[in-house]
NULOZA-356937 format. One record per residue: residue number from 1; residue in three letters; x, y, z of N, C-alpha, C in turn. Coordinates in Angstrom, 1 decimal, always signed. Atoms other than C-alpha are relative to their C-alpha. Example, Ala and Ser with C-alpha at 12.3 -4.5 7.8 and 13.67 -1.06 7.14 Angstrom:
// residues 2
+-----+------+--------+--------+--------+--------+--------+--------+--------+--------+--------+
:  nr : rest :   n.xx :   n.yy :   n.zz :  ca.xx :  ca.yy :  ca.zz :   c.xx :   c.yy :   c.zz :
+-----+------+--------+--------+--------+--------+--------+--------+--------+--------+--------+
:   1 :  ala :   +0.9 :   -1.2 :   +0.0 :  +12.3 :   -4.5 :   +7.8 :   +0.9 :   +1.2 :   +0.0 :
:   2 :  ser :   -0.9 :   -1.1 :   +0.0 :  +13.7 :   -1.1 :   +7.1 :   -0.8 :   +1.1 :   +0.8 :
+-----+------+--------+--------+--------+--------+--------+--------+--------+--------+--------+
This chain:
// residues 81
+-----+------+--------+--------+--------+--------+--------+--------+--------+--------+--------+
:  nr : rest :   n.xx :   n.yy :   n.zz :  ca.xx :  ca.yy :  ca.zz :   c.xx :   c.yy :   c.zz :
+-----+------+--------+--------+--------+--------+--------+--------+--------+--------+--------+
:   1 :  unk :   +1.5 :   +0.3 :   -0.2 : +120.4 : +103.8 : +100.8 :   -0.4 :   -1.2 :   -0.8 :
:   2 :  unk :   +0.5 :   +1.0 :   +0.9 : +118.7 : +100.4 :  +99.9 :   -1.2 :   +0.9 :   -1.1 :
:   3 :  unk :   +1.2 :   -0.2 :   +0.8 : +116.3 : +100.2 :  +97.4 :   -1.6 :   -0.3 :   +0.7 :
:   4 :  unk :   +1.1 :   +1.0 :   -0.5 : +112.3 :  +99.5 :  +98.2 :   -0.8 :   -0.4 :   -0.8 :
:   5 :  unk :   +0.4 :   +0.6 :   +1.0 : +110.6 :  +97.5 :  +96.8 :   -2.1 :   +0.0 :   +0.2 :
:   6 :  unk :   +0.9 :   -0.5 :   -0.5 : +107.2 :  +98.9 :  +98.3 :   -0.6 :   +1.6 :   -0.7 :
:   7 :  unk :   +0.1 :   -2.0 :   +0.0 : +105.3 : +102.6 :  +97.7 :   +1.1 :   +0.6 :   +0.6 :
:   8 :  unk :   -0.7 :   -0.5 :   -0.8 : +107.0 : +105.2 :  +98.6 :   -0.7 :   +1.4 :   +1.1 :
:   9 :  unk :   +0.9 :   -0.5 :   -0.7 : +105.2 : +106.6 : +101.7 :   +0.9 :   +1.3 :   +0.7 :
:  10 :  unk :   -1.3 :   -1.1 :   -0.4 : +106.4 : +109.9 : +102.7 :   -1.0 :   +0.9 :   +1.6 :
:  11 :  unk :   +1.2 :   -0.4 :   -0.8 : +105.7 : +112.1 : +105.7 :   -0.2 :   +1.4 :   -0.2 :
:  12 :  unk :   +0.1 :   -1.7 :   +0.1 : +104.1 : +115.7 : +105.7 :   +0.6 :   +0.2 :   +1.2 :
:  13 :  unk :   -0.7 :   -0.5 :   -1.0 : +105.0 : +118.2 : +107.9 :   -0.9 :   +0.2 :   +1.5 :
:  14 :  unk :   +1.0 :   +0.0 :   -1.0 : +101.9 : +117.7 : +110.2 :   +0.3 :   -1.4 :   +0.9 :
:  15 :  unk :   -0.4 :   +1.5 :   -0.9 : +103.7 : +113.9 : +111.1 :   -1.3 :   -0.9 :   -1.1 :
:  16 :  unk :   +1.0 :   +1.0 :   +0.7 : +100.6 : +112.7 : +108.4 :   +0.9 :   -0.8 :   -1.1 :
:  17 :  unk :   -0.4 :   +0.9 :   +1.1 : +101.7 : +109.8 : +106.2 :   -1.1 :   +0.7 :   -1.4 :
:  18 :  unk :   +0.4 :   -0.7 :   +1.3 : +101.1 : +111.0 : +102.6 :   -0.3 :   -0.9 :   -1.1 :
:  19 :  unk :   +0.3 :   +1.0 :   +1.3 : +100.1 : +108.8 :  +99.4 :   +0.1 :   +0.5 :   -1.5 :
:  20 :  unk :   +0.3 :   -0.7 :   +1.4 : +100.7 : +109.9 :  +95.8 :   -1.3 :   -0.7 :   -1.0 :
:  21 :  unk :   +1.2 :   +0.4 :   +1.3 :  +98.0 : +109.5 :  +92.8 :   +0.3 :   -2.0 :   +0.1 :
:  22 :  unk :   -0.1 :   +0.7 :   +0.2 : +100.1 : +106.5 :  +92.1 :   -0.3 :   -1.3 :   +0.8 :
:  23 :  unk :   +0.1 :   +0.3 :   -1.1 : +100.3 : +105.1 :  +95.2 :   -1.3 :   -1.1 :   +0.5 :
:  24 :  unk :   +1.0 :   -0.2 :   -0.4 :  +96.8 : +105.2 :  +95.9 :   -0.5 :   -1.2 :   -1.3 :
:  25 :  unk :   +0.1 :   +0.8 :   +0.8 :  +96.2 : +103.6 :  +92.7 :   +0.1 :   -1.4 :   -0.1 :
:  26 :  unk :   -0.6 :   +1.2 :   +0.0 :  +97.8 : +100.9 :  +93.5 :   -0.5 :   -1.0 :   +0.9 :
:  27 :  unk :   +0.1 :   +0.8 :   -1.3 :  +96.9 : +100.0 :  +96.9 :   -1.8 :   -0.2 :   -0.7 :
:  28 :  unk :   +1.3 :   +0.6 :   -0.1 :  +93.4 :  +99.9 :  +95.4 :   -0.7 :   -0.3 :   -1.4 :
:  29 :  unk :   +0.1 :   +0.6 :   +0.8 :  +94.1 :  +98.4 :  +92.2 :   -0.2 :   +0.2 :   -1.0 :
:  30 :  unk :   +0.2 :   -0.8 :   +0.8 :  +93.3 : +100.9 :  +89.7 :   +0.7 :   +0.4 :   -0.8 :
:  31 :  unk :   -0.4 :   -0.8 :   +0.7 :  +94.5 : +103.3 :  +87.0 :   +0.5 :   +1.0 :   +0.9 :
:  32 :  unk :   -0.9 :   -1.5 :   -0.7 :  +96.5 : +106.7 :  +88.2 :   -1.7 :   +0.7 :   -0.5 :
:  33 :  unk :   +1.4 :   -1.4 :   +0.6 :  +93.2 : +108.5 :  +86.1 :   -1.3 :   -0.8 :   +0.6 :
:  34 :  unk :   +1.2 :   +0.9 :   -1.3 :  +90.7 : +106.3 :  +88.2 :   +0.1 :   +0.8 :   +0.7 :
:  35 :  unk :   +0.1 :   -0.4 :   -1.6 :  +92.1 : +107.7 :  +91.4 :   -0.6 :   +1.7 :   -0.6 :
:  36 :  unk :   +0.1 :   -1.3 :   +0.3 :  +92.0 : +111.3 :  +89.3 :   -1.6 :   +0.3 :   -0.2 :
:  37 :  unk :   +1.5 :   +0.0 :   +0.4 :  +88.3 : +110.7 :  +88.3 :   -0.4 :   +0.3 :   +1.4 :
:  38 :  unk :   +1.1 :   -0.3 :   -1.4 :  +87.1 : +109.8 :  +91.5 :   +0.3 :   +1.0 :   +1.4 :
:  39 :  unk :   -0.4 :   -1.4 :   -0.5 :  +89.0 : +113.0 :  +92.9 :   -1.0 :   +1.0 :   -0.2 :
:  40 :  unk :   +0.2 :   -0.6 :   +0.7 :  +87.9 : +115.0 :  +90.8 :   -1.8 :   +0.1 :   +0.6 :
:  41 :  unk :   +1.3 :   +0.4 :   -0.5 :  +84.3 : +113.6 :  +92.2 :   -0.3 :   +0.1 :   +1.2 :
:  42 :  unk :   +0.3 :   -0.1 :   -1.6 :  +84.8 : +114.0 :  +95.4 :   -0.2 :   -1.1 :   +0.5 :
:  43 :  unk :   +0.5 :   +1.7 :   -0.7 :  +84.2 : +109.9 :  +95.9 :   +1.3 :   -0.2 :   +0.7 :
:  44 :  unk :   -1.1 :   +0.7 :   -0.9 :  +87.8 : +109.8 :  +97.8 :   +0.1 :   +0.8 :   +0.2 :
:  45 :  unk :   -0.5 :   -1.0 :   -0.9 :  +88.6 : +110.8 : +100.8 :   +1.5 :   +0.5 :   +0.4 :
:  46 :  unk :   -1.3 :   -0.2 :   -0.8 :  +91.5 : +112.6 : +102.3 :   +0.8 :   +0.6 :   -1.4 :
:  47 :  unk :   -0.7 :   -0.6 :   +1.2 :  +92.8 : +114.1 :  +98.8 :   +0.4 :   +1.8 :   +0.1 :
:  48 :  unk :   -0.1 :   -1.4 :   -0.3 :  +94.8 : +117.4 :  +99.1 :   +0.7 :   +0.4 :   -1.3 :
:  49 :  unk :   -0.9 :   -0.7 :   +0.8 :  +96.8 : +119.7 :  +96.7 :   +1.2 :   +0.5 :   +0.5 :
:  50 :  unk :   -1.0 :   -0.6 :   -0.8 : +100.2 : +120.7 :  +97.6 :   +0.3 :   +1.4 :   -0.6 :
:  51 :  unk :   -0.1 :   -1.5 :   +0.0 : +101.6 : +124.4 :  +96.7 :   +0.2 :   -0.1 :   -1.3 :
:  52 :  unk :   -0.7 :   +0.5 :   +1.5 : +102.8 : +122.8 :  +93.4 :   -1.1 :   -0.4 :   -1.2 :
:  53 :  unk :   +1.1 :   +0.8 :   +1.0 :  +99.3 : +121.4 :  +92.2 :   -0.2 :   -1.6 :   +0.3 :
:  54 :  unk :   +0.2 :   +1.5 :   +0.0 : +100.4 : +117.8 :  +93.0 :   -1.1 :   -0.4 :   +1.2 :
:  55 :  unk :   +0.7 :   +0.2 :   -1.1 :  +97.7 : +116.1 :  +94.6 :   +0.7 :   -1.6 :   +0.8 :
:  56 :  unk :   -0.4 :   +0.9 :   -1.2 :  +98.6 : +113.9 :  +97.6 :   -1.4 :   -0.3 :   +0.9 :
:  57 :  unk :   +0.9 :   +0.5 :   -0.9 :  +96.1 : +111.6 :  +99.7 :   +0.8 :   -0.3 :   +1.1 :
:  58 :  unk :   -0.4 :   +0.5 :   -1.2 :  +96.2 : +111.1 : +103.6 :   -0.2 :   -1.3 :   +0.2 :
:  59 :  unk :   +0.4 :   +1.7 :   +0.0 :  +96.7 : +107.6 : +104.2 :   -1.1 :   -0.3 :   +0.6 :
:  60 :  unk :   +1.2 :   +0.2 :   -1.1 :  +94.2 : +107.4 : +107.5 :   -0.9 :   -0.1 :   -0.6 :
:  61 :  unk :   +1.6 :   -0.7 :   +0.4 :  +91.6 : +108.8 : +105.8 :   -0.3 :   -0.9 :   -1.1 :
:  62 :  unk :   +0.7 :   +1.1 :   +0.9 :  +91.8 : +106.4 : +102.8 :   -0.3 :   -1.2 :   +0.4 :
:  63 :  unk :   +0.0 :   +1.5 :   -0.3 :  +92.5 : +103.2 : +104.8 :   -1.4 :   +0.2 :   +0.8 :
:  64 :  unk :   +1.2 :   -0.3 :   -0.7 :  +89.5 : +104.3 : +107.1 :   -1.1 :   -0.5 :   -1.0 :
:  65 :  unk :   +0.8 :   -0.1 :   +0.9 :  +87.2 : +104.8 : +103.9 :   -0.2 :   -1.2 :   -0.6 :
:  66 :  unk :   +0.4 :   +1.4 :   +0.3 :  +88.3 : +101.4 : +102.7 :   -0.5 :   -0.8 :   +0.8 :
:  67 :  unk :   +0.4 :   +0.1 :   -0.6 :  +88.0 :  +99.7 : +105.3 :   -1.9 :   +0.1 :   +0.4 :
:  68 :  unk :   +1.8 :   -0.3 :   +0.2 :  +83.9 : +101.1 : +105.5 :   -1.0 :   -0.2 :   -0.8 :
:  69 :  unk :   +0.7 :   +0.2 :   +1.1 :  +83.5 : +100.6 : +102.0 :   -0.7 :   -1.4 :   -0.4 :
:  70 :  unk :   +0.8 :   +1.6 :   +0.5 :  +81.2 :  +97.2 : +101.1 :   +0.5 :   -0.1 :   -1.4 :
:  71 :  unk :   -0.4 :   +0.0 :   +1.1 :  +83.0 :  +96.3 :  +97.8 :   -1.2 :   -0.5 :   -1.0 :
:  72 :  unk :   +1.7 :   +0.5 :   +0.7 :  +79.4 :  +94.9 :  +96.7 :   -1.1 :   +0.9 :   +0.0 :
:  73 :  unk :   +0.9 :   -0.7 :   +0.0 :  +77.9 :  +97.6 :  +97.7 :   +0.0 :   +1.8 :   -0.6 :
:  74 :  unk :   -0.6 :   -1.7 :   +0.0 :  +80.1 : +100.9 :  +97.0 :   +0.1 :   +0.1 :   -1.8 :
:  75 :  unk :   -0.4 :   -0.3 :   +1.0 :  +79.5 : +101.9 :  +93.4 :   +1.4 :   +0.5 :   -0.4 :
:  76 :  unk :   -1.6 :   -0.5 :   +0.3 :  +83.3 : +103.6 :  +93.5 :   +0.6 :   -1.1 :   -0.4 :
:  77 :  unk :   -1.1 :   +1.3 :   -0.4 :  +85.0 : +100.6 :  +94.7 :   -1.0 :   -1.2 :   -1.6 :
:  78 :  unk :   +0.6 :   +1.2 :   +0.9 :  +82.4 :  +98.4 :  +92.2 :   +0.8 :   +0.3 :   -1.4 :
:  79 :  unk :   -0.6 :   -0.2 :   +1.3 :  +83.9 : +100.6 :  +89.4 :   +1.4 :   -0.3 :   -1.0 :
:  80 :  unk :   -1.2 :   +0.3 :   +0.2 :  +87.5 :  +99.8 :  +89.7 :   -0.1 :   -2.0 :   +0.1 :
:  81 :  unk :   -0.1 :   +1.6 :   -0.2 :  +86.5 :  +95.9 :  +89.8 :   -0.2 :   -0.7 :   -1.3 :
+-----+------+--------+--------+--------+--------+--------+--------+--------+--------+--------+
C-alpha cells in the first residue's frame, strides 16, 4: 500500500464519505477543539457519533455548508479566521 499524503477519507456503510474531527479541522483550517466547540454548538453540520463515541462528519453536508457560508459574514467561519 502507498502512502498518502492527503486526509484520510473513509467510507461508511451507507456509500457516505466520512471526515474525522481532524480532518475537518483541517480542511477548514482550525484546531481539532474548534471543530469540537462548534459541535458541541450545533454550528456544524453533518456531525455524527459512531457506536464508539467517535465523532465523524459527512463530507456533503460540510462542503455544502461551506460552500453557503459568507466568510465575512458567518460568525463560525469569522471565528476560526
Amino acid at each position: 500500500m502507498g502512502q498518502s499524503t492527503g486526509p484520510q477519507i473513509r467510507m461508511g456503510s451507507g456509500g457516505m464519505t466520512v471526515l474525522t474531527t481532524a480532518e475537518v479541522a483541517g480542511l477548514l483550517r482550525c484546531s481539532p477543539a474548534t471543530v469540537l466547540r462548534w459541535h458541541d454548538r450545533r454550528q456544524l453540520p453533518g456531525g455524527f457519533r459512531l457506536p464508539g463515541g467517535q465523532l465523524r462528519f459527512r463530507e456533503a453536508e460540510l462542503l455544502t455548508w461551506i460552500e453557503r457560508e459568507d466568510t465575512m459574514s458567518s460568525p463560525v467561519l469569522r471565528e476560526a479566521m
